[in-house]
C-alpha positions as CSV (number, residue, x, y, z in Angstrom):
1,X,54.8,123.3,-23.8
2,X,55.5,121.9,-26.9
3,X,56.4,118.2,-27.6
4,X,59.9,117.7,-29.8
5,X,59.9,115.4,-32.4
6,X,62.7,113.7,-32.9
7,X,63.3,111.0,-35.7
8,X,64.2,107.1,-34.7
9,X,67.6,108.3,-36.8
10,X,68.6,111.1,-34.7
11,X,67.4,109.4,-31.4
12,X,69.9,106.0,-31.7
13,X,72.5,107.3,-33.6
14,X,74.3,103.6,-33.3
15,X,71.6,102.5,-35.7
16,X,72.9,104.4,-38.5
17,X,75.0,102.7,-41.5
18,X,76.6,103.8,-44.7
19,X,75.5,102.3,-47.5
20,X,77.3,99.7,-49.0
21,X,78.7,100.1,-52.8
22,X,78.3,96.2,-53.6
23,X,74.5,96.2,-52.3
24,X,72.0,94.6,-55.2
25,X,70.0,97.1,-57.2
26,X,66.4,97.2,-57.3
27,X,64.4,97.0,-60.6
28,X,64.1,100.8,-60.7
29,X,68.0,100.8,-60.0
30,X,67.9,102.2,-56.2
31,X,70.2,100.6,-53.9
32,X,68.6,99.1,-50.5
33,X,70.4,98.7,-47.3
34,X,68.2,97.7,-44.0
35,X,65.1,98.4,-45.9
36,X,65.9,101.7,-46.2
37,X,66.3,103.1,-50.3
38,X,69.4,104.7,-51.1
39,X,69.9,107.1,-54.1
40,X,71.5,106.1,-56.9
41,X,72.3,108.1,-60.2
42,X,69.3,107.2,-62.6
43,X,70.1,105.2,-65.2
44,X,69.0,105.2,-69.3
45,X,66.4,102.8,-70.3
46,X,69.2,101.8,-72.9
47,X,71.8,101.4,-70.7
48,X,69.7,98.9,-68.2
49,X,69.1,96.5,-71.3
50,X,65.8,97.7,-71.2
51,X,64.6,98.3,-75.3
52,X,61.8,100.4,-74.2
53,X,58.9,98.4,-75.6
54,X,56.1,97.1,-73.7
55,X,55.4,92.9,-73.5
56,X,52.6,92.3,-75.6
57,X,50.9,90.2,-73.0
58,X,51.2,92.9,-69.9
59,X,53.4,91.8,-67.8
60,X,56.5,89.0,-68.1
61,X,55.1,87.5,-64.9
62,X,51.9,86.6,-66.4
63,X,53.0,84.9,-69.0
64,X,55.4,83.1,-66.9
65,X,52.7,81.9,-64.8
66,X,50.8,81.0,-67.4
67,X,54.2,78.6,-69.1
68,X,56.1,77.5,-66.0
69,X,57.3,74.6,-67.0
70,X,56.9,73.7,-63.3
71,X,52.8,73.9,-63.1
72,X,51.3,71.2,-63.2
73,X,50.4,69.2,-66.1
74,X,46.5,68.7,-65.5
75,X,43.9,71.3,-62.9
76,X,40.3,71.8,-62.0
77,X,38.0,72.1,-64.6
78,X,36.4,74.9,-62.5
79,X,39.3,76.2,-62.4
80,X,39.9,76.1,-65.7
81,X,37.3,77.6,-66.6
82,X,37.4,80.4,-64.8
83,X,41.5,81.2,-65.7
84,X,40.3,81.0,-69.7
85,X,37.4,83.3,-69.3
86,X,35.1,81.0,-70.2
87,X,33.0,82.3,-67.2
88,X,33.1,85.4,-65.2
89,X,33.3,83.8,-61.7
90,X,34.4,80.3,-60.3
91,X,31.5,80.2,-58.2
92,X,29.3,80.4,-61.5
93,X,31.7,77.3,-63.4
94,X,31.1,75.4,-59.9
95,X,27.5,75.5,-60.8
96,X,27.4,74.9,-64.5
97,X,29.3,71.6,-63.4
98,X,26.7,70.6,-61.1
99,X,24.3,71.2,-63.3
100,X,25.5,68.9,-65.6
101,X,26.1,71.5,-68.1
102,X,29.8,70.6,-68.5
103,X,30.9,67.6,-70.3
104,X,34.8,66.6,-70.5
105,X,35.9,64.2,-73.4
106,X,32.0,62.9,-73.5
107,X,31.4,62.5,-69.5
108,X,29.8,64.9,-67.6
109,X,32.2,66.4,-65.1
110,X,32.2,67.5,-61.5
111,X,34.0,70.8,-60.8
112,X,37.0,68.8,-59.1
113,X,37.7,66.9,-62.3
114,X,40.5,67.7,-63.9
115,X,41.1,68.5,-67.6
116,X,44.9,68.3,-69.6
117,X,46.0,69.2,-73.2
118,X,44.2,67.9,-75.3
119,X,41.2,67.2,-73.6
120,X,37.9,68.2,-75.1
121,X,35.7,70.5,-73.5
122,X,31.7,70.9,-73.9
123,X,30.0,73.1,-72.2
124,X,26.5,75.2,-72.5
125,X,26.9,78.6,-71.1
126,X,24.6,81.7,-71.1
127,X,22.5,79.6,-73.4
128,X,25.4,79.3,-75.8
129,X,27.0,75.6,-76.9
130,X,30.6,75.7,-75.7
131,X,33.2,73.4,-77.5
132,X,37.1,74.1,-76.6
133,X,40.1,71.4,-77.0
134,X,42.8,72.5,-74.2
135,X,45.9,73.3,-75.1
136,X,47.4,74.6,-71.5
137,X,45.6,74.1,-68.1
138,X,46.0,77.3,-66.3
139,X,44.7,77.8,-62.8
140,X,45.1,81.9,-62.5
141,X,42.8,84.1,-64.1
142,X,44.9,85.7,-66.8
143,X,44.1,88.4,-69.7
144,X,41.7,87.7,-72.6
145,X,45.0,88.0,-74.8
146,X,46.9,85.1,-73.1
147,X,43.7,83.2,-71.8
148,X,43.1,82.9,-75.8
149,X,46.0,80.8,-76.1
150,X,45.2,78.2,-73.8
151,X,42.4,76.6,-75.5
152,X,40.7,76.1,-79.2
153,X,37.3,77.3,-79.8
154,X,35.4,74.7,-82.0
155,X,31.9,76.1,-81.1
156,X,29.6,75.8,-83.3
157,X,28.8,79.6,-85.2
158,X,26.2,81.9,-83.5
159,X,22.8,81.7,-85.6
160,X,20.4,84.1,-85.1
161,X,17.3,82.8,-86.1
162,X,15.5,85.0,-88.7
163,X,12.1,83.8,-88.6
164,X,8.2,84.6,-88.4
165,X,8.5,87.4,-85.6
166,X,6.3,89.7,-84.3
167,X,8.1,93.2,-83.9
168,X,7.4,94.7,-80.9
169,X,7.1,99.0,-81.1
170,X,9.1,100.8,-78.3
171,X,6.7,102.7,-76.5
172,X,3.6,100.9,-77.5
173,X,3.5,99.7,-73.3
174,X,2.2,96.4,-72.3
175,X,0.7,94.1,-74.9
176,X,-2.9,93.2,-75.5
177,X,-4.2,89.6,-74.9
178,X,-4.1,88.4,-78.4
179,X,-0.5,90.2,-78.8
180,X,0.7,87.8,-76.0
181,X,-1.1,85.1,-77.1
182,X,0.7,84.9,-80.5
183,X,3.5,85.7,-79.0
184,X,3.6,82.7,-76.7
185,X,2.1,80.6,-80.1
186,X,5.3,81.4,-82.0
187,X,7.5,81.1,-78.9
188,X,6.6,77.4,-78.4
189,X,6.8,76.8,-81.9
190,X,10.3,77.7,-82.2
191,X,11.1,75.5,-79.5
C-alpha cells in the first residue's frame, strides 16, 4: 500500500524541452532554460576573463552603489550618517539630530536635512567632537574601507587628559566616604 512518487517531469512529459545552445550563461557559466540549470563544461578562471584577484572593496556592486553616477547628488543627514559609519544605527543618528548634537555648515540640523559634497559636518558623538567635510553622500551602509572615502575627518585629536587622578585598586571594593568625596572634588574640577 505504498504511494508512488512520481516527478512533475515524468508525470507531463509535454513539459519537457531541450536546452537551447544560444541560451545566456549565468555568472558561474551554467546555462538556464525555464528556470531550470543546465550543465555546461566548467570553464578556467582565465578563460572567463576573470584574473583571479579579489576587488579590494568586497564586492563590484558595492562600490558601484556607492559611485553611480545616477544617485543622487545630495541625501539625509541621518542617512548619511549611518552609510559612513559615523554611527552604529540610524535610529541613534535620528537622535543625535534631535538633540541638537548635529550641526551642518554651522546650523544645527534635523535628521531630514540634507548634506552634499562639500558640506561640513559637526557632530558630538559618544562624547567625542565630530568634524567631517563630505566628499560623496551615500545612503547604503557600506564597508569601513569604502565608507572611508566618502568623507574627510578633520576632528580634532583624541587627548586624554593626564592629570591629578586618584588611582583606583582592582579589588579594593566600594570606596570609603572621603575616597568618593575627593573623587567627586576632582571630578567637578575637571569640568
Amino acid at each position: 500500500m505504498g504511494v508512488a512518487v512520481v516527478s512533475e517531469a515524468a508525470a507531463r512529459p509535454d513539459r519537457l524541452r531541450a536546452p537551447r545552445a544560444d541560451a545566456p550563461p549565468t555568472r558561474d557559466g551554467r546555462r538556464v532554460r525555464g528556470g531550470e540549470p543546465i550543465a555546461c563544461p566548467p570553464q578556467s578562471r582565465a578563460a572567463a576573463g576573470d584574473s583571479g584577484r579579489r576587488d579590494p572593496f568586497g564586492t563590484r556592486a558595492i562600490l558601484e552603489r556607492v559611485t553611480d553616477p545616477r544617485a543622487t547628488d545630495e541625501t539625509r543627514i541621518d542617512r548619511w550618517l549611518c552609510a559612513v559609519r559615523l554611527v552604529k544605527t540610524r535610529p541613534l543618528a535620528t537622535r543625535l539630530c534631535e538633540g541638537g548634537h548635529v550641526l551642518v555648515n554651522g546650523s544645527p540640523a534635523k535628521p531630514s536635512t540634507k548634506v552634499r559634497a562639500g558640506d561640513r559636518v559637526e557632530a558630538l558623538i559618544a562624547d567625542r567632537e565630530r568634524v567631517v567635510e563630505v566628499v560623496r553622500p551615500i545612503e547604503s551602509r557600506v564597508g569601513a574601507a569604502v565608507a572611508a572615502t566618502c568623507y574627510v575627518d578633520d576632528s580634532p585629536p583624541v587627548v586624554t587628559e593626564a592629570g591629578q587622578e586618584i588611582m583606583l585598586i582592582r579589588g579594593e571594593g566600594r570606596p570609603s566616604k572621603r575616597l568618593r568625596r575627593e573623587l567627586e572634588r576632582l571630578r567637578r574640577a575637571a569640568d
